[in-house]
C-alpha positions as CSV (number, residue, x, y, z in Angstrom):
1,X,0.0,0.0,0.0
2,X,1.5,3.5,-0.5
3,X,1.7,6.4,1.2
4,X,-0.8,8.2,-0.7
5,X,-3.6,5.8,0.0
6,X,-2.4,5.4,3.7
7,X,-3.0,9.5,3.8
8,X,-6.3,9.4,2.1
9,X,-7.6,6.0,4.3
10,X,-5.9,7.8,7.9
11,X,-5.7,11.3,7.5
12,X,-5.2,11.5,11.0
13,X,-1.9,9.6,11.0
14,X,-0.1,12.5,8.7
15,X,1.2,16.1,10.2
16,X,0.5,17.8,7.4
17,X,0.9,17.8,3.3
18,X,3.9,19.1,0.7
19,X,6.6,17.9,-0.6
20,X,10.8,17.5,0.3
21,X,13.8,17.5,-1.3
22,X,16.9,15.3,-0.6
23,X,19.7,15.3,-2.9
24,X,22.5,13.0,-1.3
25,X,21.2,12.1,1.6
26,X,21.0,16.0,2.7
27,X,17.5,17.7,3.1
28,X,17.4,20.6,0.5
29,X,13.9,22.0,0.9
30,X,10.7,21.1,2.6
31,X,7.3,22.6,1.6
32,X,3.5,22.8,2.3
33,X,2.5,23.1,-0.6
34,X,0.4,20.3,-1.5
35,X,-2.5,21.7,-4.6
36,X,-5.7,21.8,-2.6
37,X,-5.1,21.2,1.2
38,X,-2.9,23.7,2.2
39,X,-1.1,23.5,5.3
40,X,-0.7,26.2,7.4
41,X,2.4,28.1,8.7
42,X,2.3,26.2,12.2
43,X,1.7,22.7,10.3
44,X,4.9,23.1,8.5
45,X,6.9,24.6,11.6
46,X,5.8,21.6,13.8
47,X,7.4,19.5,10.9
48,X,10.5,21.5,10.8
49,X,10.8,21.0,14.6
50,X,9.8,17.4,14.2
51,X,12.8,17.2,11.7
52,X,15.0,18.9,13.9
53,X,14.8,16.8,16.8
54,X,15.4,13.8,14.7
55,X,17.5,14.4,12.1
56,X,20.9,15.8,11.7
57,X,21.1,16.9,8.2
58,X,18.8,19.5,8.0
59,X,21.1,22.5,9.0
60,X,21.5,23.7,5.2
61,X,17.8,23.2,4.1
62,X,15.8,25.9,3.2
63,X,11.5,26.3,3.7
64,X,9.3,27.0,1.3
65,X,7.0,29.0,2.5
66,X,3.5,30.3,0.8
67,X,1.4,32.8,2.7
68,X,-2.0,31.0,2.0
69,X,-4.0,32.5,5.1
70,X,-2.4,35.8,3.5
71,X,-1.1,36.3,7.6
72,X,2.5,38.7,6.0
73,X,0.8,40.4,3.2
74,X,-1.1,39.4,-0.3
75,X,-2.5,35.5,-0.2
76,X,-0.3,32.8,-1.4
77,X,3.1,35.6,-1.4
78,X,6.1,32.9,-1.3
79,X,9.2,32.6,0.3
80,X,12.5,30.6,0.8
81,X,13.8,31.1,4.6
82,X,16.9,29.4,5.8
83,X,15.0,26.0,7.6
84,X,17.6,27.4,11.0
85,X,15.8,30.7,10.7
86,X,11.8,29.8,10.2
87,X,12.3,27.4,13.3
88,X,14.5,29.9,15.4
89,X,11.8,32.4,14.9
90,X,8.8,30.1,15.0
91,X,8.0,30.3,11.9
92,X,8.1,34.3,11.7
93,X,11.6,35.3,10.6
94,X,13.1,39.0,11.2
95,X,12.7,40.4,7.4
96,X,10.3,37.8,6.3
97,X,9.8,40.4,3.0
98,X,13.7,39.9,2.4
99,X,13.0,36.4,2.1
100,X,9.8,36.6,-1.0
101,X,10.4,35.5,-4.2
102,X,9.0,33.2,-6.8
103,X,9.4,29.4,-8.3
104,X,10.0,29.7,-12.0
105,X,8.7,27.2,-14.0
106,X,12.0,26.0,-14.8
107,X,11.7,24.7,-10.9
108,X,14.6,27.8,-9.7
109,X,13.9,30.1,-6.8
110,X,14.0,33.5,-8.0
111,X,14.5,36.4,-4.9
112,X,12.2,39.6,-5.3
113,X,15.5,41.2,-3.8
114,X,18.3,39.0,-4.2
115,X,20.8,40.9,-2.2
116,X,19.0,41.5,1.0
117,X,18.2,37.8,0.9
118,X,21.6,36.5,0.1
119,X,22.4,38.6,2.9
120,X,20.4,37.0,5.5
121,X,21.5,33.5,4.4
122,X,18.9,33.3,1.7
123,X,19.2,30.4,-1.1
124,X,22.1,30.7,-3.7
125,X,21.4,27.3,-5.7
126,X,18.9,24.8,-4.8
């Protein structure tokens, strides 16, 4: 049975929806974004914090992070946060605006304002 089915058959059993990157065994990025369901903020911080205690290769990953409940500023405004950062701040980082951006289609992150990101440890190359 897979994991899919096991999710739609016991819902309960799941912390929330999105998807994860690993490329060599090191988590690059996590997100909640998942089409329809969307997760909120504190689902995918209680996942971070789940990964944190643990795992130990998670100190380079980054969040992905869409506003759905519009709670920082226009609905659905994205963001790549350092996965350090959104759990050091509880999911609320200092110069959350520094961090907003957009996936290309090509699958790249793309900064609004690369250098004050890069600056705050934003991503350089997932």
């Amino acid at each position: 049975m897979t994991n899919k089915l096991i999710a739609l058959m016991n819902p309960e059993e799941f912390a929330t929806a999105g998807s994860i990157k690993i490329r060599n065994g090191q988590l690059i990025t996590i997100s909640h974004n998942s089409g329809h369901y969307a997760p909120s903020r504190l689902d995918l911080l209680d996942v971070c914090n789940a990964i944190k205690a643990h795992y130990d290769n998670y100190d380079k990953a980054f969040v992905f992070f869409a506003d759905f409940e519009a709670e920082f500023g226009p609905k659905e405004h994205t963001y790549m946060i350092p996965m350090n950062l959104f759990i050091g701040s509880n999911g609320v980082p200092p110069g959350l605006g520094d961090y907003h951006g957009e996936l290309l289609y090509s699958g790249e992150w793309r900064y609004t304002n690369p250098e004050r990101a890069l600056a705050g440890g934003g991503a350089t190359n997932l």
